[in-house]
N, C-alpha and C positions, 0 to 999 in steps of 0.2 A: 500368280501361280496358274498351270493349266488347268483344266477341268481334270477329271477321272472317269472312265469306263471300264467298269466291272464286266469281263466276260465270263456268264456262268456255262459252262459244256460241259454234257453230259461224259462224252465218246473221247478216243484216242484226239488229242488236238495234232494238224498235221500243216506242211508250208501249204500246201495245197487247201487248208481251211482260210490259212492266213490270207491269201490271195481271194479267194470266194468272198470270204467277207468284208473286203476291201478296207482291210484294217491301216494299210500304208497312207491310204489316202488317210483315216480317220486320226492313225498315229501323228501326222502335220502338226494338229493344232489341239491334241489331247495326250496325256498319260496312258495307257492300257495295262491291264491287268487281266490276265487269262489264268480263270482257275476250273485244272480239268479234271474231272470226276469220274473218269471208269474204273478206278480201282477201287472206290467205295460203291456205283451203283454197278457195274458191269464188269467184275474180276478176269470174268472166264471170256469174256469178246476181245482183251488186248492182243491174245493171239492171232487173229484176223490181221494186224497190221503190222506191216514190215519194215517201216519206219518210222525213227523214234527224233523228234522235233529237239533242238537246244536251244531255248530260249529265256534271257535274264525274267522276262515277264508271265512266263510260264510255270505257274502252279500247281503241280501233283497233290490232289489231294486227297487222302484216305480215310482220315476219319472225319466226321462232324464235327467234331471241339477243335481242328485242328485249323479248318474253315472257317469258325466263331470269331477264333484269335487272331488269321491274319486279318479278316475281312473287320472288323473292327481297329485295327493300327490303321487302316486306308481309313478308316469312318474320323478317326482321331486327327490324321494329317488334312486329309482334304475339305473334312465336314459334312454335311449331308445333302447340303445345297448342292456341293459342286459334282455331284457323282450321278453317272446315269449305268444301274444294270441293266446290260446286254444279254436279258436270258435265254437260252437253248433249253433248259429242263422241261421235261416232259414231268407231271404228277403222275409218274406211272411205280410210284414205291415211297413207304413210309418215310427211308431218307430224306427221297429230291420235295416231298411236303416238305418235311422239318426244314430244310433248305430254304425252301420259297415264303417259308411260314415268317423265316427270319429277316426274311429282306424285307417283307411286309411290316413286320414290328419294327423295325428300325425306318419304315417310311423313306425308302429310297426308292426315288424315281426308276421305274421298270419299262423295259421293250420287248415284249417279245413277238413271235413270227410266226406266219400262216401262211405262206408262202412257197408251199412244194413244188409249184412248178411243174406237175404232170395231173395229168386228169385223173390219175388212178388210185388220186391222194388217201380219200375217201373206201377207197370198193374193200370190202370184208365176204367173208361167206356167206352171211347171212343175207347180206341184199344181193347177193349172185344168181344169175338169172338159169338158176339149175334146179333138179328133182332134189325134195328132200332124203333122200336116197345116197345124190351125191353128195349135196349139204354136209348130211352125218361120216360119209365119208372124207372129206378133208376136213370137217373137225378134228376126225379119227386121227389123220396124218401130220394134222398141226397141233395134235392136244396142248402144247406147252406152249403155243400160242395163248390158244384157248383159254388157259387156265389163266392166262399172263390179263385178258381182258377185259374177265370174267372178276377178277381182283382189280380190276380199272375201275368199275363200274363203283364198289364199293370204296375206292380212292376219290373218285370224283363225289361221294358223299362227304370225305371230308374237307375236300378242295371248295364245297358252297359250305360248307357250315364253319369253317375258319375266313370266308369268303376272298379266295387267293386268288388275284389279277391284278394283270399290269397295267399302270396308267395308259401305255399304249400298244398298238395291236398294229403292225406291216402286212398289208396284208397285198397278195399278188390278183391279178387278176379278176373282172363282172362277177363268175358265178361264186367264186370264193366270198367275196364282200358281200355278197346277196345272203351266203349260207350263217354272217356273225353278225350281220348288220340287227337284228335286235338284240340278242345277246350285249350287244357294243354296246348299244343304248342301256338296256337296263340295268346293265353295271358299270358304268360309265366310264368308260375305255374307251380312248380316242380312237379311230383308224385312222392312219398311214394310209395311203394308198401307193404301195411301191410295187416293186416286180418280186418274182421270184431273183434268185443270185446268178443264173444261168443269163436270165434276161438283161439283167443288170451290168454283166458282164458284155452283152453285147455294146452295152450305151456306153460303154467305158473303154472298149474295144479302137484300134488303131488297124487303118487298113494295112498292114504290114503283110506281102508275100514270104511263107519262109519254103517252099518248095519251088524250083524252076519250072519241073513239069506239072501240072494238072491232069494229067489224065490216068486218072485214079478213082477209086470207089474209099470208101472207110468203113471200117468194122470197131463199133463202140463194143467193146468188150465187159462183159460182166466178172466180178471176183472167181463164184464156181464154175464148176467141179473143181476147177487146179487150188483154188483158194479160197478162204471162205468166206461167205456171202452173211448178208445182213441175217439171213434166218438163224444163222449162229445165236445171234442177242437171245433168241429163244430156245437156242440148243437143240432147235429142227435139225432134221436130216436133211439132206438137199437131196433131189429125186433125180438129179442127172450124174452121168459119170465120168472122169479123163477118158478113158475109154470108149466111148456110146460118143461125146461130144465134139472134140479137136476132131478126129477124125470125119467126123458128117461134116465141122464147118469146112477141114480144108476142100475135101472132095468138092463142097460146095461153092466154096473159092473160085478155085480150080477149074471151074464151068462157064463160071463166070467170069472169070479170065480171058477162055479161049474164044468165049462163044460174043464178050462187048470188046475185045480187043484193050486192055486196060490192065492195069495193076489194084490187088488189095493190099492197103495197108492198115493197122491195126493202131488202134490208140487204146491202150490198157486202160482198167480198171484203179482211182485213183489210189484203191487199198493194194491195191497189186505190185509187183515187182516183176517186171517181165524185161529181160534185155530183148532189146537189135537182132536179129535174126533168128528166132530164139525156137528150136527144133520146134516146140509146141503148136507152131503155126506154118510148122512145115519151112522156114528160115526167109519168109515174107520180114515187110520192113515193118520194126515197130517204134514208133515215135510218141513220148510221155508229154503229159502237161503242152500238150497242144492242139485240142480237142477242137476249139471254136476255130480256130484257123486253120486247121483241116478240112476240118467240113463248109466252111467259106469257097477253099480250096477245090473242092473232090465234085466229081461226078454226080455221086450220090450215096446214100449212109445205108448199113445195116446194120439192124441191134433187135438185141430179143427184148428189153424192157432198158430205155435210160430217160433222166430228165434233159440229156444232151438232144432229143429229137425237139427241144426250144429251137435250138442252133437250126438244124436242118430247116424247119419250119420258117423261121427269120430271112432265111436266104433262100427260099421256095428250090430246097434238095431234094427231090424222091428218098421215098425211103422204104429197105425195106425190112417189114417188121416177120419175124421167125422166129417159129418152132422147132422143137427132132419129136423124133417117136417117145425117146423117153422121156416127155414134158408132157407128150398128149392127156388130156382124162385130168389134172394137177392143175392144182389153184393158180401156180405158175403162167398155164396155156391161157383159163381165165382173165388174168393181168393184161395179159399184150393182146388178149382178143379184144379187152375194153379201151384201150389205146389206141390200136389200130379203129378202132368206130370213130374213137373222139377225132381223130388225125383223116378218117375218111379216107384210107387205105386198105389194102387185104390183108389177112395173116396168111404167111406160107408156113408147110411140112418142109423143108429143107432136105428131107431125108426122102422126098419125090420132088426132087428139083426137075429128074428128065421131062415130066409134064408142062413145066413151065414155060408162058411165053413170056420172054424176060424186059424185053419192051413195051407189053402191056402192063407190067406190074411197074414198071418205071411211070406210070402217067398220074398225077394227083392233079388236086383241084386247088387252088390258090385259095377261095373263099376256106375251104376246111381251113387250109392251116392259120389265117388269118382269125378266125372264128375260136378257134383253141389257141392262139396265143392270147386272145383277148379274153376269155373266161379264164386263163389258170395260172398267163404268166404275166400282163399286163395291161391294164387297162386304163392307164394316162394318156392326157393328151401330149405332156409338155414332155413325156420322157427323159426325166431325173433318176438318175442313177441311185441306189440305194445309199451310199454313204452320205451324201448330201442330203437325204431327208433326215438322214439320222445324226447329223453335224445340225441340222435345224432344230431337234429338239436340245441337243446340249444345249446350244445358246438362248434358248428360252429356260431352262431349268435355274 
């Protein structure tokens, strides 16, 4: 009989997770079971996503007891030896405890990840390098963050006093393992040393051309203003708008076009649904689920905040990182100012591109990106892909 892996997900499970987490490779020589949880911890964020996954191995599930009873038929068929949870859950609600609570009592082998993959993993308000003035002002703007943290704080009292952790911990990246490396220790959780899944993706990657021409730039695209962004999970407002936005990027395009001789094309956002030519970007080319080979591809990348600047990075692409008017002053401009430090780049206003010299903002330093993919997406010598280290621990369990 094969082994078993429990995938616990918090969020809409999508093909585009299935891929990421290189579950095809892991499905070879295991069983999978995906059991996904936003209707019981996140009801109101399924509207964010536009497609819906059909999968024999894919579990909806809404209540707790309902969870108990399948996850126990697996504990009956497979037994406890042969099973390893794949956890996603965040202790950020009385549920995903009772959840993690349970896996624990039933002493099933756990994984879970540390592995974001961008430097900004970490940054909150509070260690933000602004006046307490401003501070109290995106408090103000994220209260429902806020409050969402603020109730972390008193989660994670009961996450040490039931003492909930996984045998083991994947963790990407020097500065990441420096920041759990005692924690690891004195609760004794192994670390992994893998990549973030962006990175991972590259080791796994085939050099395969799928565009004849190359001379192109990319625009990583974010969910908002057209669609809705992760701040949803907290029922934020998003501070930019269809209106303020498309419009400043196309112009901004458009400049850029005439002025590096080149074409923009657009690789959407993976919660997104944007057709091929699609008015919103002015009827430029948009191509899905092709991100890493794009940007392998292209000139050079522009995005306001993605973990896809791995990619860029790996293949030493400029990049460039932007703002508009309506994001200046907003926790938002914060993000990509702290990004663009770690990547060793400029932040532009996009919305005074005429100022720009577009060939100086094309020049980066190889040591930066080299430097930030070693603190946050990988720090092996032997670059092993993440499935393989996680096909490593099944056959020890």
């Amino acid at each position: 009989m094969k082994k078993l892996i429990i995938v616990l997900y918090p969020y809409k499970f999508r093909n585009f997770d299935w891929d990421r987490f290189e579950f095809e490779n892991l499905k070879k020589k295991n069983d999978l079971i995906i059991f996904e949880f936003i209707q019981l911890l996140y009801p109101h964020f399924i509207k964010a996503y536009f497609t819906d996954v059909d999968r024999k191995n894919l579990l909806s599930i809404s209540k707790i007891s309902e969870f108990k009873i399948k996850f126990n038929s697996l504990l009956e068929k497979y037994g406890d030896k042969n099973i390893l949870v794949m956890n996603f859950m965040k202790n950020d609600s009385i549920a995903s405890i009772q959840i993690n609570k349970f896996i624990l009592n039933n002493k099933i082998i756990s994984l879970e990840f540390f592995n974001p993959g961008i430097s900004t993993y970490n940054l909150s308000i509070s260690n933000m390098n602004n006046s307490l003035i401003q501070k109290i002002k995106y408090f103000y703007l994220r209260k429902n963050e806020t409050v969402q943290k603020v109730k972390g704080k008193i989660f994670n009292l009961l996450v040490k006093f039931y003492k909930l952790k996984p045998n083991y911990l994947l963790v990407s990246g020097s500065r990441l393992k420096k920041s759990v490396k005692k924690t690891c220790k004195v609760n004794q959780i192994k670390i992994i040393e893998g990549s973030s899944w962006d990175f991972s993706k590259i080791l796994n990657s085939k050099t395969k051309r799928i565009l004849k021409k190359k001379n192109f730039a990319l625009y990583l695209d974010a969910p908002g203003p057209k669609f809705l962004s992760d701040s949803h999970i907290y029922k934020e407002k998003l501070h930019e708008t269809v209106n303020h936005t498309y419009p400043s990027l196309n112009k901004f395009f458009s400049y850029i076009e005439k002025n590096l001789n080149l074409k923009i094309i657009v690789a959407p956002h993976p919660k997104t649904k944007i057709k091929n030519k699609s008015p919103l970007f002015n009827y430029r080319t948009v191509i899905s689920g092709k991100t890493l080979e794009l940007i392998r591809e292209s000139k050079f990348v522009l995005t306001r905040n993605s973990t896809a600047v791995t990619f860029a990075a790996f293949y030493n692409k400029p990049i460039i990182l932007f703002y508009t008017n309506e994001t200046r002053n907003t926790e938002a401009y914060q993000t990509s100012l702290y990004l663009s430090k770690s990547l060793g780049i400029k932040l532009i206003n996009i919305n005074e591109y005429s100022q720009l010299d577009l060939l100086k903002l094309l020049k980066f330093q190889k040591k930066k990106y080299k430097s930030y993919l070693h603190n946050f997406c990988n720090s092996q010598k032997t670059g092993v892909p993440n499935y393989k280290l996680i096909q490593k621990i099944i056959d020890n369990i």
